[in-house]
C-alpha positions as CSV (number, residue, x, y, z in Angstrom):
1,X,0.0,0.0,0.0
2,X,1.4,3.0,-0.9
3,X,1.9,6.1,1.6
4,X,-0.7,7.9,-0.3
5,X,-3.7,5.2,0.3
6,X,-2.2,4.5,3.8
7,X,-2.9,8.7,4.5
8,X,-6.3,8.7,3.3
9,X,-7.5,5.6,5.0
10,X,-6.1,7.0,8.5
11,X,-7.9,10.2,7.3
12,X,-11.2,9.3,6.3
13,X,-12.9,8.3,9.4
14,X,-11.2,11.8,11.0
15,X,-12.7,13.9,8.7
16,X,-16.1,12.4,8.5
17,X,-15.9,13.1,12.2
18,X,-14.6,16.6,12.6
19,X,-17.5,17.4,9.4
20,X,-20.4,16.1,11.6
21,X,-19.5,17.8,14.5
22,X,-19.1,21.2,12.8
23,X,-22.6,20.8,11.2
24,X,-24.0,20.2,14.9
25,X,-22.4,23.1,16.2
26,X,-23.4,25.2,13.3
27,X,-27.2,24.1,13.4
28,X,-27.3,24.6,17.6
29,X,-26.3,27.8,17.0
30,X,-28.5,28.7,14.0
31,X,-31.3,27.0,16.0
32,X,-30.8,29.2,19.0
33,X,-30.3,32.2,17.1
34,X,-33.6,31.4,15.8
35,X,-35.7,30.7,18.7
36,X,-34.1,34.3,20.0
37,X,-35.1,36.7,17.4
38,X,-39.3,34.9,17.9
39,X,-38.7,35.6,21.4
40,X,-37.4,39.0,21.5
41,X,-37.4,40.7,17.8
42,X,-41.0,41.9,15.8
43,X,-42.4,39.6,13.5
44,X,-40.9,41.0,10.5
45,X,-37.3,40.3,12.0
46,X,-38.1,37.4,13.5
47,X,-39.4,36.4,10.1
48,X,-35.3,37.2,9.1
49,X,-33.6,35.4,11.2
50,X,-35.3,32.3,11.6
51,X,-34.7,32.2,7.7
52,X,-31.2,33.2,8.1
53,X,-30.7,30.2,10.6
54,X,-32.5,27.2,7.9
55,X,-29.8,28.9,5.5
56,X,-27.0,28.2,8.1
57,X,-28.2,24.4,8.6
58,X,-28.9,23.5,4.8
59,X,-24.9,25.3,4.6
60,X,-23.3,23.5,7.0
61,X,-25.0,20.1,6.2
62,X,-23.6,20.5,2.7
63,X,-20.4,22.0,3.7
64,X,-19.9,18.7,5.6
65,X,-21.4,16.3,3.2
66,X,-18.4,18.3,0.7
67,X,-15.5,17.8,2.9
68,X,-16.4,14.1,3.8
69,X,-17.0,13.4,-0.2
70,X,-13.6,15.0,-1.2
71,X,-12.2,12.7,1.3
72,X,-10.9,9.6,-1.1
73,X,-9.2,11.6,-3.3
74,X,-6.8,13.0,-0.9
75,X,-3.2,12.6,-2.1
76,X,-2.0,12.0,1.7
77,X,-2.1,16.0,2.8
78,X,-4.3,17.3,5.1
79,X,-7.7,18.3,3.9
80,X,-9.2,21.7,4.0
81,X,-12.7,22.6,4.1
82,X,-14.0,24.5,1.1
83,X,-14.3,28.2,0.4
84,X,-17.9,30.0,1.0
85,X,-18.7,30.3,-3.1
86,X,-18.9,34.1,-3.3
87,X,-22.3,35.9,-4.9
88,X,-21.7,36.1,-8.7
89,X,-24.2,39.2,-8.4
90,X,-25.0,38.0,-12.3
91,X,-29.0,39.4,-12.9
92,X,-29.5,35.4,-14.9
93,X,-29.0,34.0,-11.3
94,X,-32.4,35.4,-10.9
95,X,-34.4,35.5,-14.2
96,X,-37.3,33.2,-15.0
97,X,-38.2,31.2,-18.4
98,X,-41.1,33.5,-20.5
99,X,-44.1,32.3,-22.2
100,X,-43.2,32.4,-25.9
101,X,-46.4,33.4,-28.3
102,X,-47.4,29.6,-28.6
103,X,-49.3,30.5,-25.1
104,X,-50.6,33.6,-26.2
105,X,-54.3,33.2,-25.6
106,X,-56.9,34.3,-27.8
107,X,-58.7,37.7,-26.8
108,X,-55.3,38.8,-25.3
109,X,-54.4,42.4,-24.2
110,X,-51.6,44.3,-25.8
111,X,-48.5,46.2,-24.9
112,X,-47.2,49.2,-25.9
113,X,-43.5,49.3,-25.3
114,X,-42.5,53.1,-24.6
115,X,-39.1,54.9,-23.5
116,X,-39.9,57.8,-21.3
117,X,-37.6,61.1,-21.4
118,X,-36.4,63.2,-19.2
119,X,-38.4,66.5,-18.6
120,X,-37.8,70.1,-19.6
121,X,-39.9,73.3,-19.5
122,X,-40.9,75.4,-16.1
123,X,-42.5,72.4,-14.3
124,X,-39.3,70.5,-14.7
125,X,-35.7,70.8,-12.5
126,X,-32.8,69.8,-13.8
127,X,-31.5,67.4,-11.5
128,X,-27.6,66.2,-12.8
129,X,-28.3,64.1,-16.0
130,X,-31.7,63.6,-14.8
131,X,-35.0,65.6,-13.6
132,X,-37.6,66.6,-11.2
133,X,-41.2,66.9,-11.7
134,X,-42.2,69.8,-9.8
135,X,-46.2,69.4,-8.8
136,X,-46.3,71.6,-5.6
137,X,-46.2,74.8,-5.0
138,X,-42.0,75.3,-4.2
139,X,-40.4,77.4,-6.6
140,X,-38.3,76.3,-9.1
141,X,-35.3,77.8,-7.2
142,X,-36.0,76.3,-3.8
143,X,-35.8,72.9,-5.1
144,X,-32.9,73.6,-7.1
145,X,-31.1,75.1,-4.2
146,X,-32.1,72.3,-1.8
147,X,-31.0,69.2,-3.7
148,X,-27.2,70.4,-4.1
149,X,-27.7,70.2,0.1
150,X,-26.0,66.9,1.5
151,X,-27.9,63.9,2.5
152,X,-29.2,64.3,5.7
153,X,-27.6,60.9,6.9
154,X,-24.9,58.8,6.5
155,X,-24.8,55.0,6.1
156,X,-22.0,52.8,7.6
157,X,-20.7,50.7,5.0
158,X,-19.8,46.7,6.5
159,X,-22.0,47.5,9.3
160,X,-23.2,44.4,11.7
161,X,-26.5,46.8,12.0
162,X,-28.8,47.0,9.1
163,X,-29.1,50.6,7.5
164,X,-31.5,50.0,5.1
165,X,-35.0,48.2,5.0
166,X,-36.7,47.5,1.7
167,X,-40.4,46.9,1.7
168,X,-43.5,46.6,-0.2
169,X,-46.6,48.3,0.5
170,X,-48.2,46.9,-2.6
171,X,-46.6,43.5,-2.7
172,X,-48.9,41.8,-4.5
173,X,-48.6,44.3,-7.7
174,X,-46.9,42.1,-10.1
175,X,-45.4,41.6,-14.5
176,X,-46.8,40.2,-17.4
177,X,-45.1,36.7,-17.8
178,X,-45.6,36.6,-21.7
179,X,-41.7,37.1,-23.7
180,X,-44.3,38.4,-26.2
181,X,-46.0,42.2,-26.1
182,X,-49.5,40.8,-24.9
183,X,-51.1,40.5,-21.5
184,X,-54.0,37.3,-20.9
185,X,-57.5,38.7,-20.5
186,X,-58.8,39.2,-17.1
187,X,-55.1,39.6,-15.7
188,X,-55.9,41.4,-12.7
189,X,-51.9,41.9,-12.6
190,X,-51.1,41.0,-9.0
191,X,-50.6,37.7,-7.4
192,X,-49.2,36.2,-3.6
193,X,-46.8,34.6,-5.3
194,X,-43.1,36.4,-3.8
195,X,-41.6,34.5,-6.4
196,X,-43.7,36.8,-9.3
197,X,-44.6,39.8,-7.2
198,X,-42.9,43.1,-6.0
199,X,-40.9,40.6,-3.0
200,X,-39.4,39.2,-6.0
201,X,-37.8,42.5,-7.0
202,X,-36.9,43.4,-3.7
203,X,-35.3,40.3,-3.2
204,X,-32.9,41.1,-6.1
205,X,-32.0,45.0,-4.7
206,X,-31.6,43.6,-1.2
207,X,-28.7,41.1,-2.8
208,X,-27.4,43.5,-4.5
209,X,-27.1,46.3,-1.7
210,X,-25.4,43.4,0.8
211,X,-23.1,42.5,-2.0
212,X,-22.0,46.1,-1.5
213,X,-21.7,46.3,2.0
214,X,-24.7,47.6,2.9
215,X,-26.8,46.0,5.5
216,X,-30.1,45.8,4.0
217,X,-33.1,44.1,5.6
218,X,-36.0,43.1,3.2
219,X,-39.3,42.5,4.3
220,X,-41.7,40.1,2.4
221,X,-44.9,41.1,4.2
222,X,-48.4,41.5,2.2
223,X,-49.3,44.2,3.1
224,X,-52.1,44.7,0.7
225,X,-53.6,41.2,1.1
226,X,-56.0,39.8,1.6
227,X,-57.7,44.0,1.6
228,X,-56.1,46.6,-0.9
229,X,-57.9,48.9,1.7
230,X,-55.6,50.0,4.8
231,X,-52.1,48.7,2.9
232,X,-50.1,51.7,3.5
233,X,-51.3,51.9,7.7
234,X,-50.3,48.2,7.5
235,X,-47.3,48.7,5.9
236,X,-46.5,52.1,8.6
237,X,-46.9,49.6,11.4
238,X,-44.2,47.2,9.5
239,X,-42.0,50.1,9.4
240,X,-42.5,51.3,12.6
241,X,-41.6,47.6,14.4
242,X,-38.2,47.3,12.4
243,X,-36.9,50.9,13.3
244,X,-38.0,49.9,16.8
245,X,-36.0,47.2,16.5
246,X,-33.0,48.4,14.3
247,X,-32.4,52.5,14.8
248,X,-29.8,52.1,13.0
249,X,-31.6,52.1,9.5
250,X,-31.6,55.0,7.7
251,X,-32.9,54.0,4.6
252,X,-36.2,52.7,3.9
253,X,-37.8,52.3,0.3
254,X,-41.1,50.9,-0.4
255,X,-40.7,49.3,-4.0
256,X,-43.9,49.4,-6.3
257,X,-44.2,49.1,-9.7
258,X,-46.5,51.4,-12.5
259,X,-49.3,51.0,-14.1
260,X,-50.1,52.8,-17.0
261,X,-52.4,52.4,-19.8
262,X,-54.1,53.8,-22.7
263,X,-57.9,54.9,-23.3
264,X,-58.3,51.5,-25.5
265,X,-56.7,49.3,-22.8
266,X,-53.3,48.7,-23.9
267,X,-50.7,48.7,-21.0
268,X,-48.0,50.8,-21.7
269,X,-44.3,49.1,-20.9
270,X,-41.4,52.0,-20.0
271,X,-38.3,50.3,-21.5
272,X,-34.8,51.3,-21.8
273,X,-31.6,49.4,-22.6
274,X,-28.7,48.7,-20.5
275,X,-25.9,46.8,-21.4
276,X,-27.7,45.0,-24.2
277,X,-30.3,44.1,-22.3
278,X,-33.9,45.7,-22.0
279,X,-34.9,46.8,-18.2
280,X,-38.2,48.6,-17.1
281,X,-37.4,52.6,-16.5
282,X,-37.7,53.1,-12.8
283,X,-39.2,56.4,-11.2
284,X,-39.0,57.9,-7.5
285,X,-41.8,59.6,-6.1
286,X,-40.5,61.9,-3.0
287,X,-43.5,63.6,-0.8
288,X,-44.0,67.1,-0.1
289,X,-45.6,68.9,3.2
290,X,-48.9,71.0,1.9
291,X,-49.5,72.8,5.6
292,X,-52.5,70.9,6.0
293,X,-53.6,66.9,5.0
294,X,-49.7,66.1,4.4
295,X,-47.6,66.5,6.7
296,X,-43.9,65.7,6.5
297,X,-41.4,68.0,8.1
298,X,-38.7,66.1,7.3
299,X,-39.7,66.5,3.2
300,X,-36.4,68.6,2.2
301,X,-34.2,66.1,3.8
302,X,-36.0,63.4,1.7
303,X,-36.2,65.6,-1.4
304,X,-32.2,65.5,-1.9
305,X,-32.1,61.8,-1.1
306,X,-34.3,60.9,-3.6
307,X,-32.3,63.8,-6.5
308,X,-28.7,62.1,-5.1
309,X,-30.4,58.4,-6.1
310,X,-31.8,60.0,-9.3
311,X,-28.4,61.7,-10.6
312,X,-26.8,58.7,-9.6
313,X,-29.3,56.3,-12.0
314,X,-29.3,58.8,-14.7
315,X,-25.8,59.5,-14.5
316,X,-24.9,55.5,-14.7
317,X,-27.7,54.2,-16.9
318,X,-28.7,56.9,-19.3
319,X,-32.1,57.0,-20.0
320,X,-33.1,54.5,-17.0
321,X,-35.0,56.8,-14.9
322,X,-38.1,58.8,-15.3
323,X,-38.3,62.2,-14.0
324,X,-38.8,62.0,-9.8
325,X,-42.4,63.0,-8.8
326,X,-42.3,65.5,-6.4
327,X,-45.9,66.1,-5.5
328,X,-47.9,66.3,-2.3
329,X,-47.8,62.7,-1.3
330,X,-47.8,61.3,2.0
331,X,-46.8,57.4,1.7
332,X,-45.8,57.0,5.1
333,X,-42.3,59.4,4.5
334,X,-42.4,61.2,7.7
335,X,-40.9,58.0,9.4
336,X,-37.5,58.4,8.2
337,X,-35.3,61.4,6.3
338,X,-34.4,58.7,3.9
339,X,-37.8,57.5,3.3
340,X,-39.0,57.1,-0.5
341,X,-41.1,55.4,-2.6
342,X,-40.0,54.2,-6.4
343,X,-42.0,52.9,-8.8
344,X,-39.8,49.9,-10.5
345,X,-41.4,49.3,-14.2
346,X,-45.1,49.1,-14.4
347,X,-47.7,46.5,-15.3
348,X,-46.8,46.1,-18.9
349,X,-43.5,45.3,-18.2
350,X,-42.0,41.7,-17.9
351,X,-40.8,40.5,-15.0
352,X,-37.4,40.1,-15.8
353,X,-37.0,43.4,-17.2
354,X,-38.4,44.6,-14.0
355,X,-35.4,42.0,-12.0
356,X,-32.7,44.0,-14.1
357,X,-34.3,47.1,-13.4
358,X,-34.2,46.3,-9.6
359,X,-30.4,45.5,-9.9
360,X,-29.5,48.5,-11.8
361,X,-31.2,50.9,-9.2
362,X,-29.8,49.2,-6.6
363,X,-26.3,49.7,-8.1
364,X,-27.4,53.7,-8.4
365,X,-28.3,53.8,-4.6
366,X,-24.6,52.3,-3.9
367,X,-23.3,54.8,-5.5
368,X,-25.2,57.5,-4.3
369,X,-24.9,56.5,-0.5
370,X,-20.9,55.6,-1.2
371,X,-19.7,57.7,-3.8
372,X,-18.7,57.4,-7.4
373,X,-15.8,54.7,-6.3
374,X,-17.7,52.7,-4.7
């Protein structure tokens, strides 16, 4: 027997061993980590961790179930246990297949594929490459003047503590699944399905943003299910129990998506291209106080997040963005100074151009919270 064979025989049984006991370790630990955040975190969090901690058990299981099987074909030097793969951050990780036109149904709706420009004329601000879309009664100048102001906050890149929550007050608003420009009759356009809805998006732009070193927490909650009626105070209260929980979040962005559509029922699809491939244009709607039924104090602070995100998309993705809507919206802003809402696509849109779309913004809010080298 030669010294090689002799090695791995002796070996074997010790590896096999040292694997197991790592996976138990890992899982008691996940497990408690667990039970902890039911016991003492909100729902929403809890919801996190406990997912966070079956994620740690299916990884050590494997990781052992790797080192035992790479075993036998050790050469008689002492084995090492493999590398965490790193995120390829590649959009395909997370498109889906299309229905081709074989499945287009008969009586089908149809869409209007449309690239949406940036505005000019005296409801418009220039805003770096992009633009804002000035519906209140601020003066051109004011707004001008107040987005070359600083963000209001600062975010801690490779924090342990989340600084930024992603949400969904609207989760349910979902993409047409058709490759094709047509929509199937009676589409009602949403669906619980996480996997097809808004969560799906969010999913992608919360991956991206920990990719890039910022702590991001993503919340999956329905907030618009089973009643449309009462989303945004359930989504306030979902808000409200993770900065509870984690003051150290300075972002929070409720993702929606459009929809827009003409008199003769025809959904209207806002497209651009990126890199070859076609994403949904994305657009931020920031709030603004009115004195009376809207109140947000805190609406300048927000105003030159949301122009910092939108130079930053413009400026990396021409023609990506449509211009911001600054208007006398509420949606919940007042909880946060870096509170916004953005509109990713709209209901003509595909779902995968609506997952690139999510990726690309995400990349823009990097940049604009970290700076150009980022």
């Amino acid at each position: 027997m030669r010294y090689g064979e002799a090695g791995q025989s002796h070996l074997l049984p010790f590896l096999g061993a040292a694997a197991l006991f790592a996976a138990l370790t890992i899982t008691a630990h996940s497990v408690v980590l667990g039970l902890a955040a039911v016991i003492a975190g909100p729902v929403p969090a809890a919801q996190t961790a406990l997912s966070l901690s079956r994620r740690a058990v299916s990884g050590a299981a494997q990781e052992a179930a790797s080192v035992t099987e790479a075993a036998p074909e050790s050469t008689g030097t002492a084995a090492s246990l493999p590398e965490a793969a790193a995120p390829t951050g590649g959009i395909e990780n997370y498109l889906v297949e299309l229905l081709g036109d074989d499945a287009r149904p008969e009586g089908a709706g149809a869409v209007i594929e449309k690239n949406y420009p940036q505005g000019s004329g005296e409801k418009y601000v220039a805003c770096g490459a992009g633009s804002i879309k000035n519906n209140t009664r601020q003066t051109a100048a004011d707004i001008a003047a107040e987005i070359q102001e600083p963000l209001p906050f600062g975010v801690e890149k490779d924090s342990p503590d989340p600084q930024i929550l992603i949400m969904h007050t609207h989760a349910t608003e979902d993409y047409r699944l058709s490759a094709g420009l047509w929509y199937s009759p009676g589409d009602g356009a949403r669906t619980t399905d996480t996997n097809l809805n808004m969560c799906a998006v969010g999913r992608v732009m919360a991956d991206t943003l920990n990719a890039a070193g910022l702590n991001t927490l993503h919340d999956e909650t329905l907030n618009d299910y089973p009643s449309y009626t009462g989303s945004y105070e359930n989504s306030r209260a979902v808000v409200q129990r993770y900065l509870a929980q984690y003051p150290s979040i300075k972002v929070v962005l409720d993702v929606h998506r459009d929809a827009i559509e003409t008199e003769g029922g025809s959904r209207m699809a806002p497209v651009c291209t990126v890199d070859g491939r076609q994403a949904a244009q994305v657009m931020i709607i920031c709030g603004c106080d009115n004195g009376g039924s809207v109140r947000l104090p805190s609406w300048r602070q927000n105003l030159r997040f949301a122009a910092a995100w939108e130079r930053s998309m413009e400026g990396m993705y021409p023609g990506f963005t449509r211009p911001v809507l600054f208007s006398y919206r509420f949606y919940n802003q007042d909880l946060t100074t870096g509170s916004l809402l953005i509109e990713i696509g709209g209901h003509g849109n595909n779902l995968n151009e609506a997952l690139y779309a999510g990726q690309l913004a995400a990349n823009g809010l990097v940049q604009a919270l970290l700076g150009p080298d980022t």
